[in-house]
Residue frames relative to the residue before (quaternion, step in Angstrom):
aa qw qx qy qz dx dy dz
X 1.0000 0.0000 0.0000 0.0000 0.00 0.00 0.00
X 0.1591 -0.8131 0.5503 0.1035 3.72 -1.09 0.79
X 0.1042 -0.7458 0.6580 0.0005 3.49 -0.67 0.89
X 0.3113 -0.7291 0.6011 0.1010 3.34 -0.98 1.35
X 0.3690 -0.7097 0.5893 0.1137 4.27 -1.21 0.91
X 0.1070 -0.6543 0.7413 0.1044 3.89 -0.51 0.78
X 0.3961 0.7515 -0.5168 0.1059 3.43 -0.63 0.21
X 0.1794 -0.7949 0.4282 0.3907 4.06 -0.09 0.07
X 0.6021 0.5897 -0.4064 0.3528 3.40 1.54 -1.30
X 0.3969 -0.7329 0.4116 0.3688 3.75 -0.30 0.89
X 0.7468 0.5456 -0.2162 0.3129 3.22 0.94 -1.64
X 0.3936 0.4327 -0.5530 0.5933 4.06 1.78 -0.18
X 0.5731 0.5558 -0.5698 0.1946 3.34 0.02 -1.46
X 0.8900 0.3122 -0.0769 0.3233 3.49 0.39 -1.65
X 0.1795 0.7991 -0.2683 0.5072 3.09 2.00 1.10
X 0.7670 0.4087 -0.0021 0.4947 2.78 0.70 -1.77
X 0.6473 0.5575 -0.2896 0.4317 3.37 0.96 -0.98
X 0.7290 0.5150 -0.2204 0.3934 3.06 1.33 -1.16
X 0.5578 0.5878 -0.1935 0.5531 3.61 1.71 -0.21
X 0.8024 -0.0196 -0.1159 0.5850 3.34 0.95 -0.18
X 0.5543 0.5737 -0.5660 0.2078 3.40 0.66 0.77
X 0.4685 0.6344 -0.4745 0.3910 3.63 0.70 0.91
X 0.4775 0.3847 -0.3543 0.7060 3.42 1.79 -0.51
X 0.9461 0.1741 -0.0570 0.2672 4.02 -0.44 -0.79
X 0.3851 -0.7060 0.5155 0.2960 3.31 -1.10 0.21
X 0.1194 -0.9743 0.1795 0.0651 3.55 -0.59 1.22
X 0.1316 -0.9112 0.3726 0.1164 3.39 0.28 0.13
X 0.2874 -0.8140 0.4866 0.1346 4.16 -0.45 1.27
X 0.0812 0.6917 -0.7172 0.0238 3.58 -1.14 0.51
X 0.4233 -0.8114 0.3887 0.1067 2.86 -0.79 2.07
X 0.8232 0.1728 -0.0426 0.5392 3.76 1.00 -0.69
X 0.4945 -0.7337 0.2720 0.3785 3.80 -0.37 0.70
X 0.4025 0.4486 -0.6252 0.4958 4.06 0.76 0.80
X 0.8096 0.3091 -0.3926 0.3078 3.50 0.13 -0.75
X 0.5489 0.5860 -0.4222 0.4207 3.55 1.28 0.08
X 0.3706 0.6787 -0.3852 0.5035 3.46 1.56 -0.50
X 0.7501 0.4575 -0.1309 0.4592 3.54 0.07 -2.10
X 0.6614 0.3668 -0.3351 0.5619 4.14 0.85 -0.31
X 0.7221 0.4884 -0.3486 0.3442 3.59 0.27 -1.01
X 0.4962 0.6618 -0.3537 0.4367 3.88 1.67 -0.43
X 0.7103 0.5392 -0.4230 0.1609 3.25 0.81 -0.83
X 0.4820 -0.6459 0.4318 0.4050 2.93 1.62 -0.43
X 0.6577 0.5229 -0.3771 0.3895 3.88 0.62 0.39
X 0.7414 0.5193 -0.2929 0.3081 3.08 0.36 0.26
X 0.1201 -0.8277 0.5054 0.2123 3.76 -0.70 0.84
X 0.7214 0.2217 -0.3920 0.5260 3.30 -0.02 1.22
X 0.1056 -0.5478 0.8203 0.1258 3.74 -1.70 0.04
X 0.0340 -0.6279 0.7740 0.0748 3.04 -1.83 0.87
X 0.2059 -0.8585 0.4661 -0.0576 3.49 -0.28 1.54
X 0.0259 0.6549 -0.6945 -0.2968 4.06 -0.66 0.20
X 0.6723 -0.3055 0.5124 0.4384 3.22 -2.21 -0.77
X 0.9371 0.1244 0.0078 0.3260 3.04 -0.84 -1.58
X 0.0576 -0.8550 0.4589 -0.2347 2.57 -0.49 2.32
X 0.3117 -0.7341 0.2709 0.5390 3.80 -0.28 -0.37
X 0.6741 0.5013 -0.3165 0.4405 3.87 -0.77 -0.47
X 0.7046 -0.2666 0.2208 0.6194 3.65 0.94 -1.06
X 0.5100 -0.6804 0.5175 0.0951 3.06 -1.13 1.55
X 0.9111 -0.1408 0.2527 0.2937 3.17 -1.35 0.22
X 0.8066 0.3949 -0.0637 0.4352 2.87 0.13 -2.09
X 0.7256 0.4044 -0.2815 0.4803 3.16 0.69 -1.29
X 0.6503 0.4145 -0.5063 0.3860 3.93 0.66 -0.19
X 0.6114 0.5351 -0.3878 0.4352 3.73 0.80 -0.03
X 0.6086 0.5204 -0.3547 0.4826 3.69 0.89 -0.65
X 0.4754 0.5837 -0.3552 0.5543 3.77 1.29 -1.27
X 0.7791 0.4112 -0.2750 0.3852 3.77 -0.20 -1.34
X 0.8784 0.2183 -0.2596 0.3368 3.12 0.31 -0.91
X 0.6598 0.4796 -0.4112 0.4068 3.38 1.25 0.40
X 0.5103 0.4088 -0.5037 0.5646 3.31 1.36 1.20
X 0.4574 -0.5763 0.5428 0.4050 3.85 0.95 0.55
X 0.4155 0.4008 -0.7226 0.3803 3.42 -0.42 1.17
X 0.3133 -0.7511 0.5722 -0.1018 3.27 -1.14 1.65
X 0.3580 0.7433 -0.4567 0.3329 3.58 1.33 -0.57
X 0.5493 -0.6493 0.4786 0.2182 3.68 -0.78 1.27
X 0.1237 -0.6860 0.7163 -0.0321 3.71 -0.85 1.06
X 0.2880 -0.6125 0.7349 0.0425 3.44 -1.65 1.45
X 0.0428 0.7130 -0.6661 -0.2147 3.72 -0.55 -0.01
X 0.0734 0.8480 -0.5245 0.0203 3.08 -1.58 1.13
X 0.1363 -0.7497 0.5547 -0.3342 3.18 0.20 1.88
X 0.4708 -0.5452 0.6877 0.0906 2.60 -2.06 1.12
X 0.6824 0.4883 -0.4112 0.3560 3.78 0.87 0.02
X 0.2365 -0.9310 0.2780 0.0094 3.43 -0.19 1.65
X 0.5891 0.7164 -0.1431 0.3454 3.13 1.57 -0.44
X 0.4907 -0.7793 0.1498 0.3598 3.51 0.07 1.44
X 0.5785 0.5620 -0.4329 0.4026 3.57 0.82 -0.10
X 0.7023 0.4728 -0.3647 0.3876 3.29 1.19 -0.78
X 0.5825 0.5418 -0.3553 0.4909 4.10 1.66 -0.42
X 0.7193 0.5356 -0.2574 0.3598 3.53 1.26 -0.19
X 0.5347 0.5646 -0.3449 0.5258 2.77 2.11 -0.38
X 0.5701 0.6333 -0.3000 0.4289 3.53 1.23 -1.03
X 0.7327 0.4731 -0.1269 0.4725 3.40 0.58 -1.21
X 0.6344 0.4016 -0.3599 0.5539 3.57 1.18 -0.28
X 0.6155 0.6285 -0.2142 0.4245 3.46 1.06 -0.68
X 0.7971 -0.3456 0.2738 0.4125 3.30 1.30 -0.14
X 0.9165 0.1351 -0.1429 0.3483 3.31 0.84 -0.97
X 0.7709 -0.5573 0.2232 0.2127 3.00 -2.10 1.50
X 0.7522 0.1007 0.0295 0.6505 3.63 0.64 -0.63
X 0.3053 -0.7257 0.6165 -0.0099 3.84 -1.88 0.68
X 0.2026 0.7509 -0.6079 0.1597 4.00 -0.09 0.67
X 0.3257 -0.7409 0.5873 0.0019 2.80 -0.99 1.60
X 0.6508 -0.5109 0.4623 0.3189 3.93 -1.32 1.11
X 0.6477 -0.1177 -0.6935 0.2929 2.30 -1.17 1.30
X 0.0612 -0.7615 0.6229 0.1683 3.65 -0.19 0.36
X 0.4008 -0.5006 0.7394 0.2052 3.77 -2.26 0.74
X 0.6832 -0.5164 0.4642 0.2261 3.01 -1.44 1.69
X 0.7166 0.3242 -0.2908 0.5448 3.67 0.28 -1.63
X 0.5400 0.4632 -0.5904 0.3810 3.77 -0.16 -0.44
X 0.6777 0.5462 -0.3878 0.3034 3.38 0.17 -2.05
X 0.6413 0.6619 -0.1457 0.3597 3.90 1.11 -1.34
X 0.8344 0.3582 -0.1170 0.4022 2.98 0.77 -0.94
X 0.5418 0.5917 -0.3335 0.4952 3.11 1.73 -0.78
X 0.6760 0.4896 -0.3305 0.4405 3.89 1.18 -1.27
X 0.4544 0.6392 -0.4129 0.4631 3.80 1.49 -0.59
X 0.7888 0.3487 -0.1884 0.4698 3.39 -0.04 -1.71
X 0.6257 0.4687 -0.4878 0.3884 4.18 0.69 -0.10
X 0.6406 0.5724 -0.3213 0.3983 3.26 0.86 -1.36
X 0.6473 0.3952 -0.4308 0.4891 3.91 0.84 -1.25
X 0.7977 0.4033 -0.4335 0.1142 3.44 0.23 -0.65
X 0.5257 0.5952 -0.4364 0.4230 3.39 1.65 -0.14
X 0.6617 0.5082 -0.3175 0.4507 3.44 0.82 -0.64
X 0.5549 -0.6260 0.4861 0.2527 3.63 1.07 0.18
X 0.5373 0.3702 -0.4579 0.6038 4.37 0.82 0.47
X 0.0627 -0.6301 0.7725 0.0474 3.45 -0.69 1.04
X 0.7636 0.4747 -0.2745 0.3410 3.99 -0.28 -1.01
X 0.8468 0.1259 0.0450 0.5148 3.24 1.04 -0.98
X 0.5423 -0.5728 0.5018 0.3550 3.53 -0.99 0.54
X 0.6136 0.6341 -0.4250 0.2019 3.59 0.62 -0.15
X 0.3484 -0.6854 0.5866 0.2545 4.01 -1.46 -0.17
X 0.2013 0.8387 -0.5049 -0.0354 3.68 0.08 0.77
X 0.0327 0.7616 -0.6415 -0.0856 3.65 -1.28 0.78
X 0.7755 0.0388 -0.1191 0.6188 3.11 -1.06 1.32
X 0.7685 -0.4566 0.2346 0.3819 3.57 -0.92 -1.07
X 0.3143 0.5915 -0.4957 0.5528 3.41 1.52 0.87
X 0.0630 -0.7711 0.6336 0.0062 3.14 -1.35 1.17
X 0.1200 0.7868 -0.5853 -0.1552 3.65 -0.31 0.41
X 0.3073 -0.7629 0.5619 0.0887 3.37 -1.53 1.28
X 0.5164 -0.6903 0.4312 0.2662 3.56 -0.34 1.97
X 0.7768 0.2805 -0.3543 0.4386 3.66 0.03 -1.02
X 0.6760 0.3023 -0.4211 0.5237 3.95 -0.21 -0.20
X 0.3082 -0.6987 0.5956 0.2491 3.75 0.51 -0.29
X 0.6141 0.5389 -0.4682 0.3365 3.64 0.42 0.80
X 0.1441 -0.8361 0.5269 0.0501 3.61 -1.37 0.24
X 0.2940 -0.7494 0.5931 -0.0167 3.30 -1.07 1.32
X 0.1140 0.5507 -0.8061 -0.1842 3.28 -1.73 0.20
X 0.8461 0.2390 -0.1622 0.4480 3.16 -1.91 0.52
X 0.8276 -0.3898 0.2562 0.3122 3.33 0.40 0.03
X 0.6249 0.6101 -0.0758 0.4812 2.67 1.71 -1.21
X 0.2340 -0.7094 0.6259 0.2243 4.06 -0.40 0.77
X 0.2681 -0.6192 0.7325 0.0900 3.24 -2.05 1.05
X 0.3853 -0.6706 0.6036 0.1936 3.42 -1.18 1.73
X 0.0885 -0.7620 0.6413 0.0151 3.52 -0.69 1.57
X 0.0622 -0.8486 0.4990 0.1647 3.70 -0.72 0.23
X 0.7365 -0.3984 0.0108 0.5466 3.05 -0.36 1.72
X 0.8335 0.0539 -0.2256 0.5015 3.90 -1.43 -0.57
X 0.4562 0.5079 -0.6129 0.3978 4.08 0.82 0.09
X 0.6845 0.3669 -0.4172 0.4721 3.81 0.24 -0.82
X 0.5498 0.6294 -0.3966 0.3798 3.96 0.85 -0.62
X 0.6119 0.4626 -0.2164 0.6040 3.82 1.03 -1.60
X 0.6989 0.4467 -0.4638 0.3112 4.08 0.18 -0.81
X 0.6846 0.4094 -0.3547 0.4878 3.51 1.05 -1.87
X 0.5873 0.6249 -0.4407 0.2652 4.15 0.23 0.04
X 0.6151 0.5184 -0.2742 0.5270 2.98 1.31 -1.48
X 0.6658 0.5311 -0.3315 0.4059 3.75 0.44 -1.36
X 0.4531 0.7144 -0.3300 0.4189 3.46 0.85 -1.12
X 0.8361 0.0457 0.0910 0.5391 3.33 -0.05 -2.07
X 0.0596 0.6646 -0.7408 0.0777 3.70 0.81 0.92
X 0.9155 0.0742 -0.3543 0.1754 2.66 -2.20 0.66
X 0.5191 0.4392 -0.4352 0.5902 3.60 1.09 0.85
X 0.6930 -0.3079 0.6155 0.2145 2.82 -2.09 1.18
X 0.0704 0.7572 -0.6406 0.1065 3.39 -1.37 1.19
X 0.3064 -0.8261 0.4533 0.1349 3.44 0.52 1.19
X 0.5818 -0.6904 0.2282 0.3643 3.58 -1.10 0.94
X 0.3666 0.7644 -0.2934 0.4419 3.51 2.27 -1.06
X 0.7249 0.3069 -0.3287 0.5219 3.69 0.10 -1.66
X 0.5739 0.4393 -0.5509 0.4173 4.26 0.07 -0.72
X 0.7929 0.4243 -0.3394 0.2759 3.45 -0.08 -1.56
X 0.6004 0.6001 -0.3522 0.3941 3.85 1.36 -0.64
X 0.6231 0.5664 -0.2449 0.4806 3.22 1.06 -1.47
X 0.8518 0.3437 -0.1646 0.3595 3.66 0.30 -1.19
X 0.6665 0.4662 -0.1522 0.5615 3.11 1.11 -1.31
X 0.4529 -0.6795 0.4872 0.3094 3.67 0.30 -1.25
X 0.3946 -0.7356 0.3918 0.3869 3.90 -0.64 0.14
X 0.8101 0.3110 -0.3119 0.3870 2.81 1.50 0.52
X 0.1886 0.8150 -0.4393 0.3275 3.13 0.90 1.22
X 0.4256 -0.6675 0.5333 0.2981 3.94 -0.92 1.03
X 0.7025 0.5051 -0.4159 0.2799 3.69 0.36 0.00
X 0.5039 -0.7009 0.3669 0.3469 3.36 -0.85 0.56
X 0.7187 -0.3236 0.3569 0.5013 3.98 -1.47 -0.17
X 0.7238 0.5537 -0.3032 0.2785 3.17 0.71 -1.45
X 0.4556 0.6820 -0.3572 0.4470 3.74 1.29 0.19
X 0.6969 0.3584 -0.3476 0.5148 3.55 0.95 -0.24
X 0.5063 0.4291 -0.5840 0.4674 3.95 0.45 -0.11
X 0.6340 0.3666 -0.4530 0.5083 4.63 0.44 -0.41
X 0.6660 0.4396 -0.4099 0.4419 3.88 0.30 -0.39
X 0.4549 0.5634 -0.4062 0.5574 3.86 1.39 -0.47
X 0.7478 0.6106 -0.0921 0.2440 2.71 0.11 -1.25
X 0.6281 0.4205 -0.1604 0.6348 3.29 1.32 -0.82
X 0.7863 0.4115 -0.2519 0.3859 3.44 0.73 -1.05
X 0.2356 0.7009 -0.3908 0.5481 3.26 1.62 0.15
X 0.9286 0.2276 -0.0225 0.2923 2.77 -0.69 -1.23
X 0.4097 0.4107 -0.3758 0.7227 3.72 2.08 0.24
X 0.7302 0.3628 -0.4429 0.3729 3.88 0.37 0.13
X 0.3865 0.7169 -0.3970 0.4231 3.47 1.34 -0.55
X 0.7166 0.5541 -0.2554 0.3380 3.65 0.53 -1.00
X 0.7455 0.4083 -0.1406 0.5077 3.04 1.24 -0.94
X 0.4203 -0.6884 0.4074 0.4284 3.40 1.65 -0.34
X 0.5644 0.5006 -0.4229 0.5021 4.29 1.26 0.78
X 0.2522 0.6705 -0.6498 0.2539 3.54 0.84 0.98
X 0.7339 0.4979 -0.3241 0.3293 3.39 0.91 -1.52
X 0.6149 0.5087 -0.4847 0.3580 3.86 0.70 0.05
X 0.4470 0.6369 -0.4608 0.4269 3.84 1.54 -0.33
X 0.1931 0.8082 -0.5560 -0.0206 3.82 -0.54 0.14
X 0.0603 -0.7766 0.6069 0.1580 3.47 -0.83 1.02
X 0.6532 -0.4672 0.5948 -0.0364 2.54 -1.75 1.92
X 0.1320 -0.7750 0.5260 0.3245 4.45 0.37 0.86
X 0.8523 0.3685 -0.1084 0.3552 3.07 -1.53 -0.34
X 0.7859 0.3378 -0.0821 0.5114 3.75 1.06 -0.69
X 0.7970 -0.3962 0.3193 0.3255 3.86 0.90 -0.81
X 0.4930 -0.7963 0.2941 0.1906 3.16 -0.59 -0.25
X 0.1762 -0.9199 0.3410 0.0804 3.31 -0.14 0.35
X 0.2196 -0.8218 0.4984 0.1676 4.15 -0.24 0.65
X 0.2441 0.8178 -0.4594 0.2460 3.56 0.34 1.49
X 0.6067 -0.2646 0.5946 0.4565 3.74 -1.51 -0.12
């Protein structure tokens, strides 16, 4: 899972990362246009947002987002504590509010309990479609009983697709989300991870919901 940081102060920035980058993959945007210009891509299941930023603050990067229907959960975290200023936040868009200092495990759990709830698993860390279940914290997945041998970013590419089943997923947003925007490998690495997972779905008879989409991606559909 990737969660994207708005944050200018670099050194919280890399605070934070350091607090939840064993649960997440992370990515930093130093001022809120360029958090604007990351949050488009559309890969990420969380935002961990402050206020007082330069170019555009907080607020305004949440009003931007959600008034292009980008829905992607937003944490706000800010040192500004003071209820008019969590009501403004919360009217503005965002899903949850953590005030500086913040506790690591709080910070954790709060991005846990957003992420299940966009994804629709309130009770359980899990992703289920149809009768494939995959279970976030062991990182494994069954149908019928039966366990599918995922190898690493395959189980990464499966819980995405399932995520955004029925939408067009373009090979860029997989390789950003999974791989990173900074990674030395190329796109062309996800048609051999397809590829593999294919053919670990074949077993179970859920290859036929994988569908590649030429020239553009892929797509997890009826």
């Amino acid at each position: 899972m990737r969660v994207l940081i708005i944050e200018d102060d670099k050194v919280l920035a890399k605070t934070v990362e350091q607090c939840i980058g064993k649960e997440y993959d992370v990515d930093h945007a130093y001022d809120g246009e360029e958090g604007v210009l990351y949050a488009r891509q559309g890969i990420y299941d969380a935002i961990i947002l402050d206020i007082m930023m330069p170019i555009l603050d907080g607020y305004e990067v949440l009003s931007k987002l959600r008034s292009e229907k980008n829905y992607t959960p937003v944490l706000i975290l800010t040192a500004k504590d003071a209820i008019n200023d969590k009501v403004k936040g919360f009217r503005n868009g965002a899903d949850d509010y953590l005030v500086k200092p913040f506790n690591r495990e709080e910070l954790i759990v709060r991005l846990e309990a957003l992420i299940r709830r966009a994804n629709g698993n309130y009770t359980e860390n899990v992703i289920e479609y149809k009768d494939l279940i995959l279970d976030l914290n062991n990182r494994t997945a069954k149908a019928n009983g039966k366990e599918v041998l995922l190898q690493g970013k395959q189980f990464d590419m499966l819980e995405y697709l399932i995520n955004s089943k029925n939408t067009i997923i373009t090979k860029e947003q997989i390789f950003d989300k999974i791989w990173g925007f900074n990674s030395e490998t190329t796109t062309n690495v996800i048609e051999v991870y397809a590829s593999g997972l294919r053919k670990e779905l074949k077993k179970i008879g859920y290859d036929k919901y994988l569908k590649t989409i030429r020239g553009v991606g892929y797509i997890w559909s009826e």
